[in-house]
ZADOMAR-611108 format. One line per 3 residues: number of its first residue (from 0); their letters; for each residue x, y, z of C-alpha. Coordinates in Angstrom, 2 decimals, m for minus. Layout:
% residues N
NUM	a	X Y Z; ...
END
This chain:
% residues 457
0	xxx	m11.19 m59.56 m18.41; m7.66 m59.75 m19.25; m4.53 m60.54 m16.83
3	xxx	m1.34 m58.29 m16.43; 1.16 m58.30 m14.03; m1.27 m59.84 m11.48
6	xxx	m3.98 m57.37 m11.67; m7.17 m57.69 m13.76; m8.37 m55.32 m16.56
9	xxx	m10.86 m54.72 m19.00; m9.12 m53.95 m22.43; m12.39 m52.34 m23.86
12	xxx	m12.71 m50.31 m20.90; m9.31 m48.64 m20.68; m10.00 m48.12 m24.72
15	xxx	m13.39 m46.39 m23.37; m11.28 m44.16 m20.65; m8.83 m42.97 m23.46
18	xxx	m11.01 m42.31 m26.15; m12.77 m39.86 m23.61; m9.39 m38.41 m22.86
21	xxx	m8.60 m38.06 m26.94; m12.86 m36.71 m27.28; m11.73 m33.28 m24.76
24	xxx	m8.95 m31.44 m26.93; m11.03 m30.68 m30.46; m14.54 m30.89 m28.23
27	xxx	m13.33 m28.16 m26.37; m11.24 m26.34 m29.50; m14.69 m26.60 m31.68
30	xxx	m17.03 m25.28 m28.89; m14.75 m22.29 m28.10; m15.05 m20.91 m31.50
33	xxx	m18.88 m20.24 m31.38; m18.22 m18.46 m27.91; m15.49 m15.97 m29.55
36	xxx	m17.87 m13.29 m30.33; m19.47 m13.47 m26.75; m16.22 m13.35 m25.00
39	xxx	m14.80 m10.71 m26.80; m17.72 m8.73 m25.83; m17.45 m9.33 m22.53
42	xxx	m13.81 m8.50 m22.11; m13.74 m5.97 m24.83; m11.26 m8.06 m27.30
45	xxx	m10.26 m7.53 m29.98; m10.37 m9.89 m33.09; m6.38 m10.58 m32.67
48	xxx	m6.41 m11.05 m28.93; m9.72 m13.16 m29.90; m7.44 m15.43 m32.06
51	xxx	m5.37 m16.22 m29.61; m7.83 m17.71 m27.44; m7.24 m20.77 m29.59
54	xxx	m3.85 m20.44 m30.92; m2.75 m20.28 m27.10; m3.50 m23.57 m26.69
57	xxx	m2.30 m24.75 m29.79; 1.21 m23.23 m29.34; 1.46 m24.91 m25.92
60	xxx	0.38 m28.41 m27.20; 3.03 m28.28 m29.98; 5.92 m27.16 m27.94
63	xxx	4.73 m29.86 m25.01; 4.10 m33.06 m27.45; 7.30 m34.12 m27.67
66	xxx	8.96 m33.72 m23.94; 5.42 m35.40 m23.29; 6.00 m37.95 m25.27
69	xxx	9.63 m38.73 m24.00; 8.40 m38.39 m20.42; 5.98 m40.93 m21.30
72	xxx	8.76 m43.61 m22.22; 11.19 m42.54 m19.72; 8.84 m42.01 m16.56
75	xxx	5.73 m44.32 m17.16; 2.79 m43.40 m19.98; 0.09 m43.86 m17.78
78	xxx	1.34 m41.58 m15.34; 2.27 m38.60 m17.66; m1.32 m39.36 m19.24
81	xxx	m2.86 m39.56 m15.84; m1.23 m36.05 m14.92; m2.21 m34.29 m18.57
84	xxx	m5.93 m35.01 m17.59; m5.05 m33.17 m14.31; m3.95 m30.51 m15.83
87	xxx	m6.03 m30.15 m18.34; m9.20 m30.22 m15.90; m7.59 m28.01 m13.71
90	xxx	m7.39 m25.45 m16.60; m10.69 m26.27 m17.26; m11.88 m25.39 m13.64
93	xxx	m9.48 m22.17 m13.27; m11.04 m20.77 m16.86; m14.68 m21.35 m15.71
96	xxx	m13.78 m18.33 m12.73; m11.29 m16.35 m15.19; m11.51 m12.41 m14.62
99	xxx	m9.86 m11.09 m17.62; m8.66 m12.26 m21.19; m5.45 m12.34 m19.73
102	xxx	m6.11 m14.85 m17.37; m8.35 m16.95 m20.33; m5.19 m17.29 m22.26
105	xxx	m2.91 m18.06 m19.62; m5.50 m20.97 m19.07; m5.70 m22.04 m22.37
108	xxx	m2.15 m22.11 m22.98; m2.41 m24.64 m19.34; m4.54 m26.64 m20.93
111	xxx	m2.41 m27.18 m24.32; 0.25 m28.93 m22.20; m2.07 m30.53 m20.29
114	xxx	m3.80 m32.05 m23.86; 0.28 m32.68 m25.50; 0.68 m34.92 m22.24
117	xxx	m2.97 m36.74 m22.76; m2.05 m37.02 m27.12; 1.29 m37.76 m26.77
120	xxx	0.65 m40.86 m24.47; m2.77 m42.15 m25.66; m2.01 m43.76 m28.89
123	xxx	1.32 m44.94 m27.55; m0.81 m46.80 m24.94; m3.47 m48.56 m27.08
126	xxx	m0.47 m49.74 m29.39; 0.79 m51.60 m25.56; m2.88 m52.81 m24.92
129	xxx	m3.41 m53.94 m28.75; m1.47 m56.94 m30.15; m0.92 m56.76 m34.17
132	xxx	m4.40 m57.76 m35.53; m6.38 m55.98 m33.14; m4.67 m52.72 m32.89
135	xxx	m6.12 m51.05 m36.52; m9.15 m51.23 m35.42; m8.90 m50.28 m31.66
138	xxx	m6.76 m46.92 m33.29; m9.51 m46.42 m35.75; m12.21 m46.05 m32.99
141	xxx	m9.92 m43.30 m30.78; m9.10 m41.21 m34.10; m13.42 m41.41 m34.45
144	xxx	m13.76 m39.83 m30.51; m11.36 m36.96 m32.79; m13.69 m36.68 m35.67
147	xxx	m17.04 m36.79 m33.12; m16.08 m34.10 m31.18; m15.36 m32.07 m34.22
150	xxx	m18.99 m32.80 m35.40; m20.34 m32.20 m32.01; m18.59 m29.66 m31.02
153	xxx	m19.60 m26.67 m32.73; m22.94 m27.77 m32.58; m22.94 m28.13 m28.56
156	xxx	m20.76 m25.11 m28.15; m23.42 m22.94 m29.22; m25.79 m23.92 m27.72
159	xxx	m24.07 m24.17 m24.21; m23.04 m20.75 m24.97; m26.48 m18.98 m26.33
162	xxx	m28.13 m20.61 m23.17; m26.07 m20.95 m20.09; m22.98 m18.59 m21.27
165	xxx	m19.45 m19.44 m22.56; m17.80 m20.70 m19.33; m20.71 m23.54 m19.85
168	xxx	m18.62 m24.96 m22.11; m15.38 m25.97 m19.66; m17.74 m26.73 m16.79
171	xxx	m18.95 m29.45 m19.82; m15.11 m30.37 m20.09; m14.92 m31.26 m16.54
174	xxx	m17.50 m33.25 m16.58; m16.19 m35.51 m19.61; m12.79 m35.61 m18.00
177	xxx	m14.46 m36.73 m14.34; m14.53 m40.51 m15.21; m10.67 m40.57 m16.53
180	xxx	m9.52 m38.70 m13.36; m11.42 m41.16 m10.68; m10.40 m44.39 m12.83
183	xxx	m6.34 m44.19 m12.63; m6.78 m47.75 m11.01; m7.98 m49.65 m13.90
186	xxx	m4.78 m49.43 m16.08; m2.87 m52.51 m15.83; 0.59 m51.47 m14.51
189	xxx	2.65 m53.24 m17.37; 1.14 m50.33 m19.44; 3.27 m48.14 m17.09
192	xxx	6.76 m49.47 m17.72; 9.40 m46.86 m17.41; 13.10 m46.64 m19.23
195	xxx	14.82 m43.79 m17.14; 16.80 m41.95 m19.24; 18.51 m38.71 m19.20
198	xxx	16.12 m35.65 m20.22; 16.93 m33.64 m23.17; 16.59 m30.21 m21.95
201	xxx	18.62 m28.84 m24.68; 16.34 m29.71 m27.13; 13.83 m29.11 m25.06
204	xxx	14.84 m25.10 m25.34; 15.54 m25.29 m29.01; 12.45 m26.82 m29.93
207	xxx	10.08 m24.34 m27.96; 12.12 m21.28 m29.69; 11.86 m23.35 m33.22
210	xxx	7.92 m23.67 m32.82; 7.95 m20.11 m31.50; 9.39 m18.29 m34.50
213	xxx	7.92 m20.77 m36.85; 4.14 m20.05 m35.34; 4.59 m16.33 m35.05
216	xxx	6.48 m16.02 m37.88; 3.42 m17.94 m40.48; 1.23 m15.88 m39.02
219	xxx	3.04 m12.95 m40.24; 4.98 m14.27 m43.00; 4.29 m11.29 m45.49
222	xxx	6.07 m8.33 m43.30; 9.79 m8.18 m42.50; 9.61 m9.59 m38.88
225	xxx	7.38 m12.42 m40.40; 10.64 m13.65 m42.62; 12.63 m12.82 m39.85
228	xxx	11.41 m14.92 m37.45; 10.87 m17.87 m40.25; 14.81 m17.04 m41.04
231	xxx	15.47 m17.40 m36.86; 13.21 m21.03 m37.62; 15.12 m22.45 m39.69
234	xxx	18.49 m21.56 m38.39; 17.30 m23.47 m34.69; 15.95 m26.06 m36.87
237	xxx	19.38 m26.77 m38.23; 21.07 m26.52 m34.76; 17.98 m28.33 m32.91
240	xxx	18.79 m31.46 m35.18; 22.48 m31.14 m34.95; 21.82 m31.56 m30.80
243	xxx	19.24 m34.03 m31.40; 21.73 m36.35 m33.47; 24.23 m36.35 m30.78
246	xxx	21.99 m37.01 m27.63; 21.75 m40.15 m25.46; 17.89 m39.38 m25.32
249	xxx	16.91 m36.74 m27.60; 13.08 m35.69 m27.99; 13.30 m36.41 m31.54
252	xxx	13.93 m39.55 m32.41; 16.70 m38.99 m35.13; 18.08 m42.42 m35.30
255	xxx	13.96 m43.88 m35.88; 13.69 m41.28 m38.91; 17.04 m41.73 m40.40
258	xxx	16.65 m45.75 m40.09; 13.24 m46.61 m40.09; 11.49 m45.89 m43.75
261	xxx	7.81 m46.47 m42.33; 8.26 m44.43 m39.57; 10.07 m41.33 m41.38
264	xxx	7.35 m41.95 m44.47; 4.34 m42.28 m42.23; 5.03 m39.18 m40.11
267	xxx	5.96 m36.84 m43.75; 2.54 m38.44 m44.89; 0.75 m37.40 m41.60
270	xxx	1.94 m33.85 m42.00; 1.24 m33.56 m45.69; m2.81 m34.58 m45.15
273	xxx	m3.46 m32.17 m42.64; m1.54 m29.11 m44.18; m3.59 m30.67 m46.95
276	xxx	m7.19 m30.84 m45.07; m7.05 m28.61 m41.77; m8.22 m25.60 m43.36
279	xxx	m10.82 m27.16 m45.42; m13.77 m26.51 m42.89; m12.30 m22.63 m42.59
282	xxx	m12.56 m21.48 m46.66; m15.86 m23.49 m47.03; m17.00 m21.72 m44.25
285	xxx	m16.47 m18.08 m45.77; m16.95 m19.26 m49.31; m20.64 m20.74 m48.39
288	xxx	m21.32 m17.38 m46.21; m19.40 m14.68 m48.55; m19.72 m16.17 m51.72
291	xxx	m22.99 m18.29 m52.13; m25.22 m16.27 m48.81; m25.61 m18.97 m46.36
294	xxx	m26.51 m18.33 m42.78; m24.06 m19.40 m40.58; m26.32 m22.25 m38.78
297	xxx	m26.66 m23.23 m42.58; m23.05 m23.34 m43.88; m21.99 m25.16 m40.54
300	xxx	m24.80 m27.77 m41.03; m23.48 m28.49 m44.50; m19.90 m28.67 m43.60
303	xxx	m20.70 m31.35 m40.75; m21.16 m34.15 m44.25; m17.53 m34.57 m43.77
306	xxx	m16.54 m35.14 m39.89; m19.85 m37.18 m39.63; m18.23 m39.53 m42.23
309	xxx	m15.21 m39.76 m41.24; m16.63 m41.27 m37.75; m17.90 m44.07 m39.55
312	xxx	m15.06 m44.63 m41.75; m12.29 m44.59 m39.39; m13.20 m47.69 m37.65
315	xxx	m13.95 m49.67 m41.27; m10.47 m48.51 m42.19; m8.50 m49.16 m38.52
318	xxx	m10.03 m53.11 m39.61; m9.37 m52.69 m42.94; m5.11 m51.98 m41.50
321	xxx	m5.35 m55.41 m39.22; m5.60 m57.38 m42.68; m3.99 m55.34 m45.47
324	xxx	m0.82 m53.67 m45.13; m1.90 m50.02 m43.40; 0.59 m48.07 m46.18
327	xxx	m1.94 m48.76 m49.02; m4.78 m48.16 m47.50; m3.78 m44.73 m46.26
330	xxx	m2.38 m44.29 m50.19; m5.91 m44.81 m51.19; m7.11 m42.07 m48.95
333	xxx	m4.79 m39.22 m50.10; m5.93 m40.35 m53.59; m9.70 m39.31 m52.92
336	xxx	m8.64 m36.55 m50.93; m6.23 m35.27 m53.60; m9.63 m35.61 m56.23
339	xxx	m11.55 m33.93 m53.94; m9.37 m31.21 m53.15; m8.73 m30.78 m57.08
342	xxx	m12.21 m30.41 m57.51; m12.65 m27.45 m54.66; m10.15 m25.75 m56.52
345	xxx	m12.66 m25.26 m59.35; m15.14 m23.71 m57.08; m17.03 m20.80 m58.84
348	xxx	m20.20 m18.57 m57.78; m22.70 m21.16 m59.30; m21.04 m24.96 m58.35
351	xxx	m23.88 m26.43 m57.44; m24.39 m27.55 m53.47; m25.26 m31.15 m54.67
354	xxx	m21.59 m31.46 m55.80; m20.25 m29.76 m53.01; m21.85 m32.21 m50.46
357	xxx	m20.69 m35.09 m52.79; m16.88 m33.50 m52.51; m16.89 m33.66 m48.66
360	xxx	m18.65 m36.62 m48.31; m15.40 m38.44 m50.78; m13.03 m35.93 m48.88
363	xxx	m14.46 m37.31 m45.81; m13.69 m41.28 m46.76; m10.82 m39.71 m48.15
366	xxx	m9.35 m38.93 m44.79; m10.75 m41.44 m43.08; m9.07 m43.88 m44.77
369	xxx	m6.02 m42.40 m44.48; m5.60 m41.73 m40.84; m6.02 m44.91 m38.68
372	xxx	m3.89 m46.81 m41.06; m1.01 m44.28 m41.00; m0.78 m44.35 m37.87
375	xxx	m1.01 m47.69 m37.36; 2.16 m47.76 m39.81; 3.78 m45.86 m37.57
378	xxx	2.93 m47.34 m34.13; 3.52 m51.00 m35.99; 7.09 m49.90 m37.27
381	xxx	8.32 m48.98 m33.62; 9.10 m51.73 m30.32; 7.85 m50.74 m27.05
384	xxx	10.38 m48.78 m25.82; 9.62 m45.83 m28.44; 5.67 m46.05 m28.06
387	xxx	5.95 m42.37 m26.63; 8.23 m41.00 m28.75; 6.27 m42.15 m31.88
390	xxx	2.92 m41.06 m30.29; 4.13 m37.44 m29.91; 5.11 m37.55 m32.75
393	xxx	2.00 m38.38 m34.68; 0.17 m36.05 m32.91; 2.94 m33.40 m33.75
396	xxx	2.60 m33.79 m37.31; m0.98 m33.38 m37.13; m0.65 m30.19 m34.86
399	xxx	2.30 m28.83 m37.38; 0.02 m29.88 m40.23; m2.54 m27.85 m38.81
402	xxx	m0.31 m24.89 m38.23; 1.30 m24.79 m41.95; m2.36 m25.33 m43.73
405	xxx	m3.74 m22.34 m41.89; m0.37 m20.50 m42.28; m0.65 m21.01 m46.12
408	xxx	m3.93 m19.40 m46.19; m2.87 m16.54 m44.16; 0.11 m15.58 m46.87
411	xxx	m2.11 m16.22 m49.91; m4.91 m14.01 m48.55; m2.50 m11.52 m47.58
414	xxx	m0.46 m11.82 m50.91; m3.91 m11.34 m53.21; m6.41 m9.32 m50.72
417	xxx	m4.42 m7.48 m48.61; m5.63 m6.30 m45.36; m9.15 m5.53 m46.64
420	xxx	m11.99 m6.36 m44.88; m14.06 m9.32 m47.42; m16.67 m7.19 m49.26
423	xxx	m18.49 m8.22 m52.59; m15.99 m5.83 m54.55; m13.07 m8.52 m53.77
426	xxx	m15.01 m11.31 m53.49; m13.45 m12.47 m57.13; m10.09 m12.06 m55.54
429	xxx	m11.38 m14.44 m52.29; m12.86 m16.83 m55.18; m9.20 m16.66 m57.05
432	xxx	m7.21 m17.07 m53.19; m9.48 m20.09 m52.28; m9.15 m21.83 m55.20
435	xxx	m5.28 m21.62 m55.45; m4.89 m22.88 m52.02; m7.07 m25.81 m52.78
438	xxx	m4.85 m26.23 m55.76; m2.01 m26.47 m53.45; m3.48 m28.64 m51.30
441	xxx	m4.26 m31.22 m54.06; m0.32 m31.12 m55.04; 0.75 m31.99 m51.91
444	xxx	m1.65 m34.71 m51.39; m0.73 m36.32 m54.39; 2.92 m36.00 m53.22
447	xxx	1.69 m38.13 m49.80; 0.57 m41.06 m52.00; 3.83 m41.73 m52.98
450	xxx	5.41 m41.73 m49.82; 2.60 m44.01 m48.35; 2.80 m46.45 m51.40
453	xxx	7.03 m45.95 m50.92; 6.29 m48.42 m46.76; 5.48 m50.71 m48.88
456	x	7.83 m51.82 m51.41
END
């Protein structure tokens, strides 16, 4: 047991209550996805409105992650993580009694601020519980709760779903949250300190009209409102940064990015590996199915080799970032996940599986290695007061990440197969579309080595 401010703790067990809280988000994303098909049947959805059962939430979490974050450093991170669970169970709850798909993605999109206050405040709050030495590791094992719900979730959604219906699944979430919500008392209240500051609501409105037109307009960057709205992006990223430069308290921490090398380095690095990695799991999916005639049970068995790695490499490599400087570690890991990504883009009709399973097992050290010590580099290169900030904005480069890697497979398949429904008369032309993407993927990866090998000189 550990002493702060008078009251007893249990390090490990706080660790436990957050990792829980970090487990929900991609547990719940994962599960969802093998419930699509049900609910769109049962509320007579289409496969757009079906889409944005997921990208709901994600829009929500990206425009919330960095008020959430500021919130957290100006009014307390345990209580702004404290309320995200709230809200995010409550979502949970609400969605398990939904009526109509209306309702489901009004509840979703709940939930994504609810999970930007929990992400934007969790990492920031091991970095306060960890000293230097210990905090690697501790890191390593919350980015694993990521990687174990991505393994288990599919696998549990389905079943949840085949057996006991869809809304199975958030009655599930409830239940994981339970034990955060009824343990708000065991956080130590140093990890709680507040700086009030004035609240950037200026760039609080630019930012959620930037993310906006940037989401809407990826996803449809190949007609005229598509560039449009990517035209309207960049324009309020240009003012949003202009406002965010002269602000007492902006959301974005300008002077940390224009100052501090690691942090500014670290976060570009973040972003490049998942625009790099995200959409891995989505074109081995349809190439194993379309391309090579797996059953979906079968393709999604085969694609768990890489999450189920990465939970045991994360923790080696949060260690690994106590004792050797967390910028060449994470260089390492773009390195194998550049190889690896190089080598998808040389997929054909007869690679054999062996080598594919090989591939994601290296992709999955790959990225293990990479992301506990990144962001250990970046929680390392901040002091206390800008735990928050720097938390949201990890988790925004991964959510950005996320957004731009499936946005880049969105233009390329619309660039080289159109609008037509995958059929084995363009299945050379899916072949052609995955593998440039990969290739592309591989480019920028190698382009995130350098930046995590420039922290360290």
């Amino acid at each position: 047991m550990e002493q702060g401010d008078g009251q007893s703790y249990s390090r490990r067990f706080i660790l436990v209550l957050i990792t829980i809280a970090t487990f929900l988000n991609p547990f719940t994303g994962t599960a969802i996805n093998l419930a699509l098909p049900v609910i769109g049947t049962e509320f007579s959805a289409d496969a757009t409105t079906l889409a944005w059962v997921s990208s709901a939430y994600l829009l929500s979490s990206v425009i919330f992650l960095l008020p959430a974050g500021k919130l957290g450093d100006s009014r307390g991170k345990v209580t702004v993580f404290m309320a995200g669970i709230v809200v995010y169970t409550a979502g949970a709850i609400l969605t398990i009694f939904t009526p109509t798909i209306g309702t489901l993605l009004a509840f979703r999109f709940l939930q994504g601020i609810g999970g930007a206050m929990i992400y934007a405040n969790s990492v920031a709050l091991i970095t306060h519980l960890y000293p230097v030495g210990e905090r690697g590791y501790a890191i390593g094992l919350n980015i694993t709760a990521v990687y174990a719900a991505l393994s288990l979730g599919p696998f549990l959604g389905g079943i949840l779903t085949q057996f006991f219906g869809w809304r199975s699944i958030f009655v599930v979430t409830a239940l994981i949250a339970a034990p955060v919500l009824f343990s708000a008392d065991k956080f130590p209240a140093f990890l709680n300190d507040r700086h009030r500051e004035d609240f950037d609501i200026p760039g609080l409105v630019l930012s959620s009209a930037l993310i906006l037109c940037l989401f809407l307009g990826l996803a449809k960057a190949t007609t005229p409102t598509g560039l449009a709205l990517l035209a309207a992006a960049l324009l309020l990223g240009v003012a949003f940064f202009r406002v965010e430069r002269r602000h007492p308290s902006p959301l974005l921490p300008v002077s940390l990015l224009a100052s501090n090398r690691v942090f500014a380095s670290s976060n570009l690095a973040a972003l490049i590996n998942y625009s790099a990695t995200y959409a891995v799991g989505f074109l081995l999916s349809l190439y194993l199915q379309y391309i090579r005639g797996y059953e979906p049970a079968a393709a999604g068995t085969l694609l768990l080799v890489q999450p189920v790695i990465q939970i045991f490499v994360a923790p080696v490599a949060g260690r690994l970032a106590d004792r050797i400087r967390p910028g060449l570690i994470a260089a390492g890991g773009l390195a194998l996940s550049a190889a690896c990504l190089f080598g998808l883009a040389a997929l054909s009709e007869t690679t054999p599986v062996a080598a594919i399973i090989v591939i994601l097992a290296v992709l999955g050290v790959g990225v293990g290695l990479f992301s506990s010590p990144n962001t250990t580099a970046v929680m390392g290169s901040v002091g206390k007061r800008y735990y928050g900030s720097a938390s949201a904005m990890v988790a925004m480069m991964r959510s950005l990440g996320m957004m731009m890697s499936m946005g880049l497979v969105l233009v390329v398949f619309a660039v080289i197969m159109g609008s037509t429904v995958v059929t084995p008369a363009i299945f050379p032309e899916f072949l052609a579309s995955m593998n440039l993407i990969f290739l592309v993927f591989a480019v920028l990866s190698v382009f995130g080595i350098f930046l995590s090998l420039k922290k360290n000189d």
